[in-house]
Structures are given as structure tokens and as C-alpha cells.
C-alpha positions in Angstrom: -8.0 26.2 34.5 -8.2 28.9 32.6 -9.8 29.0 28.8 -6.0 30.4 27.4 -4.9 26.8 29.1 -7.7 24.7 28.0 -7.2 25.8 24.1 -3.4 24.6 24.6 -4.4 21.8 26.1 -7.0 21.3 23.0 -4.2 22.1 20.1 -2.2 19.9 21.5 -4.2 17.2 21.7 -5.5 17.5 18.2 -1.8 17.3 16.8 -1.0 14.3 18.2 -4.1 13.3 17.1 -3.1 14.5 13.6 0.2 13.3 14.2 -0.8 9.5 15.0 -3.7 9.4 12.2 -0.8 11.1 9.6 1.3 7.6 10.7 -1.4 4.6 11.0 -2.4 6.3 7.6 1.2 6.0 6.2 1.7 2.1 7.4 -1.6 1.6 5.5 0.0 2.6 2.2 3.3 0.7 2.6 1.6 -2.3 3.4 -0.8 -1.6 0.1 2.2 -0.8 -1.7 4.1 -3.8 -0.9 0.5 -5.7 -1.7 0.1 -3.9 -5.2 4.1 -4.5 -6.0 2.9 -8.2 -5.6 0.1 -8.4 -7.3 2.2 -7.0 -10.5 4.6 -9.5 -10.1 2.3 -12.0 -10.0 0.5 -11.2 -12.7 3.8 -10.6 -14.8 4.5 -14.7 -13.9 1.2 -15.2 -14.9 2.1 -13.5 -18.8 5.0 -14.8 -18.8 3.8 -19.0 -18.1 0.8 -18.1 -20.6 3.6 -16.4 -23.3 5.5 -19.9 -22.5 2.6 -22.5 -23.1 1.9 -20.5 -26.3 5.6 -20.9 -27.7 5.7 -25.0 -26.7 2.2 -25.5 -28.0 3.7 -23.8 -31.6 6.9 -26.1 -31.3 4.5 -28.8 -30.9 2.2 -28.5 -33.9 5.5 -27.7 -36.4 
């Protein structure tokens, strides 16, 4: 084998390297993404219950 084959061999290689790492990497940030869009949801319920104890507690002391 000669060194012109070897380098192919090598290029290749490293792009589907590149390739594979380019797509675990992108299934990490969906699935962080869809974490995160959770997480602001559930603190936005989290406002909103507090906003709504505040409000009866008022209705309760008129």
C-alpha cells in the first residue's frame, strides 16, 4: 500500500470520524434543548402558582 493510498485511507477515516462526532454532538443539543424548553415551562408554572397564591391570600385579607 502505497503512502498516496494510505493518506486516502486516513482522510477518510477522519471524516466519518468528523461526520459521526458532528451527529452524537447534534443529538446532545436537541435533547438539552428539549430539557431547557422544560425547565422554562416549569418554572413559568412555578410564577404563575406563586402569582396565584398571592392574589387568593389578597382576597382573603379584604
Amino acid at each position: 500500500m502505497g503512502s498516496e493510498q494510505f493518506s486516502l485511507i486516513f482522510s477518510v477515516v477522519c471524516c466519518c470520524i468528523s461526520v459521526i462526532s458532528a451527529i452524537v454532538a447534534g443529538a446532545y443539543g436537541l435533547e438539552a434543548h428539549k430539557d431547557f424548553q422544560e425547565f422554562k415551562k416549569a418554572e413559568a408554572e412555578k410564577k404563575r402558582a406563586k402569582e396565584l397564591r398571592n392574589f387568593i391570600n389578597d382576597l382573603q385579607k379584604r
